[in-house]
NUKE-42886 format. One record per residue (C-alpha): residue number from 1; residue in one letter; x, y, z. Coordinates in nm, 2 decimals, padded with zeros to 4 digits. Layout:
N
{site NUM 'A' {X Y Z}}
...
This chain:
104
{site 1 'X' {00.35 01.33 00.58}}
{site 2 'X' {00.67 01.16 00.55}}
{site 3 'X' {00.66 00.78 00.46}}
{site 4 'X' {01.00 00.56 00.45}}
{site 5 'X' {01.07 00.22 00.49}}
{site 6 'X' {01.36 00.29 00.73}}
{site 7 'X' {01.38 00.32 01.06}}
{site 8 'X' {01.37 00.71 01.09}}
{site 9 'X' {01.36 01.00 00.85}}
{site 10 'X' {01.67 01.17 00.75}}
{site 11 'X' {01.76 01.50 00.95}}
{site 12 'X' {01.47 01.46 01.16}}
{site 13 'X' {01.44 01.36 01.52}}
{site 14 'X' {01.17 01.14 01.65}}
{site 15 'X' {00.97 01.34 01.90}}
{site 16 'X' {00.64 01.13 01.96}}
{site 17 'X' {00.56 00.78 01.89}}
{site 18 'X' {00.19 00.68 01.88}}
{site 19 'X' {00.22 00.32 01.75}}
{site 20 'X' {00.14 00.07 01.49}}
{site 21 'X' {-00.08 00.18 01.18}}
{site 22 'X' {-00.22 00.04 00.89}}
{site 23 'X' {-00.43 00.06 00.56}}
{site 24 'X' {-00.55 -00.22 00.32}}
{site 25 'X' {-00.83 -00.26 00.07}}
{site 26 'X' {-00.93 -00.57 -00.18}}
{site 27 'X' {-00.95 -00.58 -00.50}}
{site 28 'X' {-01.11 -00.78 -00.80}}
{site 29 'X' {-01.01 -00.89 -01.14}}
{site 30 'X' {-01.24 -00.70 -01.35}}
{site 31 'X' {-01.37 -00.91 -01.67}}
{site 32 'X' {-01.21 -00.68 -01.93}}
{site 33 'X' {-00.88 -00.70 -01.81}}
{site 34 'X' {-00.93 -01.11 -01.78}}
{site 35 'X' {-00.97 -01.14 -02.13}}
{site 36 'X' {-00.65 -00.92 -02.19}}
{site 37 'X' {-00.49 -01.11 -01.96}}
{site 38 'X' {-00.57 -01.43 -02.14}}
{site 39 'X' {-00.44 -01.29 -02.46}}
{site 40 'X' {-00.14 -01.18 -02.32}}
{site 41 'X' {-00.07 -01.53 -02.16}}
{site 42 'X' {-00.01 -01.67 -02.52}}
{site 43 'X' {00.23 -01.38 -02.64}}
{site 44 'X' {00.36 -01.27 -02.33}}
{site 45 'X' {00.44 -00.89 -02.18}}
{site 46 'X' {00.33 -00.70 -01.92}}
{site 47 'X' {-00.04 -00.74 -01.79}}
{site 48 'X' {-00.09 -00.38 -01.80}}
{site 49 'X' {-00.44 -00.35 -01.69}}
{site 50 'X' {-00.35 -00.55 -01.36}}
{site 51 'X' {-00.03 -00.32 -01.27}}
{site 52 'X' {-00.25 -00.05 -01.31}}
{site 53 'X' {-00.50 -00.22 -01.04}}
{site 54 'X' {-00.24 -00.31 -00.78}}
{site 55 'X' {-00.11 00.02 -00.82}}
{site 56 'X' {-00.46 00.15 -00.76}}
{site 57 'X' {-00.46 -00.05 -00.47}}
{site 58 'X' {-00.14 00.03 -00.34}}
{site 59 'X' {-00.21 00.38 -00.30}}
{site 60 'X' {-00.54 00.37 -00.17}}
{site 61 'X' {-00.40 00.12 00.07}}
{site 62 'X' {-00.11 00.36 00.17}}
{site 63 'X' {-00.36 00.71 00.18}}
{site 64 'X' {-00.57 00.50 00.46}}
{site 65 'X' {-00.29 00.42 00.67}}
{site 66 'X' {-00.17 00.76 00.59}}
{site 67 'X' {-00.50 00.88 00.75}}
{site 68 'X' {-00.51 00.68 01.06}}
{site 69 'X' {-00.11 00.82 01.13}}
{site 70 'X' {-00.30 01.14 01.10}}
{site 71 'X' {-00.57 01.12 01.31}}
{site 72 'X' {-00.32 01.03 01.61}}
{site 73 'X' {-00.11 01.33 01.51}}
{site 74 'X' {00.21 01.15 01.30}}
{site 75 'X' {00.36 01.34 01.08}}
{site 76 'X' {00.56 01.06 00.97}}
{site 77 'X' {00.54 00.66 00.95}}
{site 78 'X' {00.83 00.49 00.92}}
{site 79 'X' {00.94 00.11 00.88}}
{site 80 'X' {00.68 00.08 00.61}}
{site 81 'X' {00.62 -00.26 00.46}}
{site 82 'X' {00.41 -00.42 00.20}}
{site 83 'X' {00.17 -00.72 00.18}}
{site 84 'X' {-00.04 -00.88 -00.05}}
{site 85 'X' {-00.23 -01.18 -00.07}}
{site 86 'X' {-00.53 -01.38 -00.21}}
{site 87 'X' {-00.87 -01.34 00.00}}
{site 88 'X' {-01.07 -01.50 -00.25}}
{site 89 'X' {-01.07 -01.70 -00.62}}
{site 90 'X' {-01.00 -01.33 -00.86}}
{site 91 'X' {-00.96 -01.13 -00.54}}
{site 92 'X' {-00.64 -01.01 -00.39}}
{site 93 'X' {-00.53 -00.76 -00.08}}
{site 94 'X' {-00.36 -00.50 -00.07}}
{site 95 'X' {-00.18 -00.42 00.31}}
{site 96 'X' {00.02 -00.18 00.39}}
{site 97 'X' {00.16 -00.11 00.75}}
{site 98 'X' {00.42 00.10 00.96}}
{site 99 'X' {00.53 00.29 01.25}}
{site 100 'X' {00.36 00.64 01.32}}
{site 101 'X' {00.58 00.86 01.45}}
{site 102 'X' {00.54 01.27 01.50}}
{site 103 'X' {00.91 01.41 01.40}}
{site 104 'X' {01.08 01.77 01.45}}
């Protein structure tokens, strides 16, 4: 499956479009990585444990869009782009969305 955030994939011509897909999935802040969090607030640096949860996210996010391209027989989604947002006090989304396409 090819995935690119540009309009079509390199050396490849678009044979088949099949239309918008997507892929998202929410996530909480997990208590241990709070307290971390609040440590880290008073020295500063990364907020390691929460890079490793929206990267979590991200993927999972990205392997469910991946799966509905798929299942309409893309082998290629293109234009991808990134969202997040807050659905709830310690809860964030994750969306991710993009053109399926089937290329030759």
């Amino acid at each position: 499956m090819f995935i690119t955030n540009v309009q079509s994939v390199p050396g490849k011509t678009i044979v088949d479009h099949f239309g918008l897909v997507s892929g998202s999935t929410v996530r909480a802040k997990h208590i241990g990585r709070d307290i971390m969090a609040s440590f880290k607030n008073i020295v500063g640096g990364e907020l390691k444990g929460y890079s490793e949860l929206l990267d979590e996210a991200r993927k999972q996010a990205t392997e469910r869009m991946t799966d509905q391209a798929k299942s309409l027989g893309a082998n290629a989604v293109i234009n991808v782009r990134y969202s997040t947002s807050s659905v709830a006090q310690g809860a964030s989304e994750i969306y991710v969305y993009g053109t399926a396409v089937r290329v030759e």
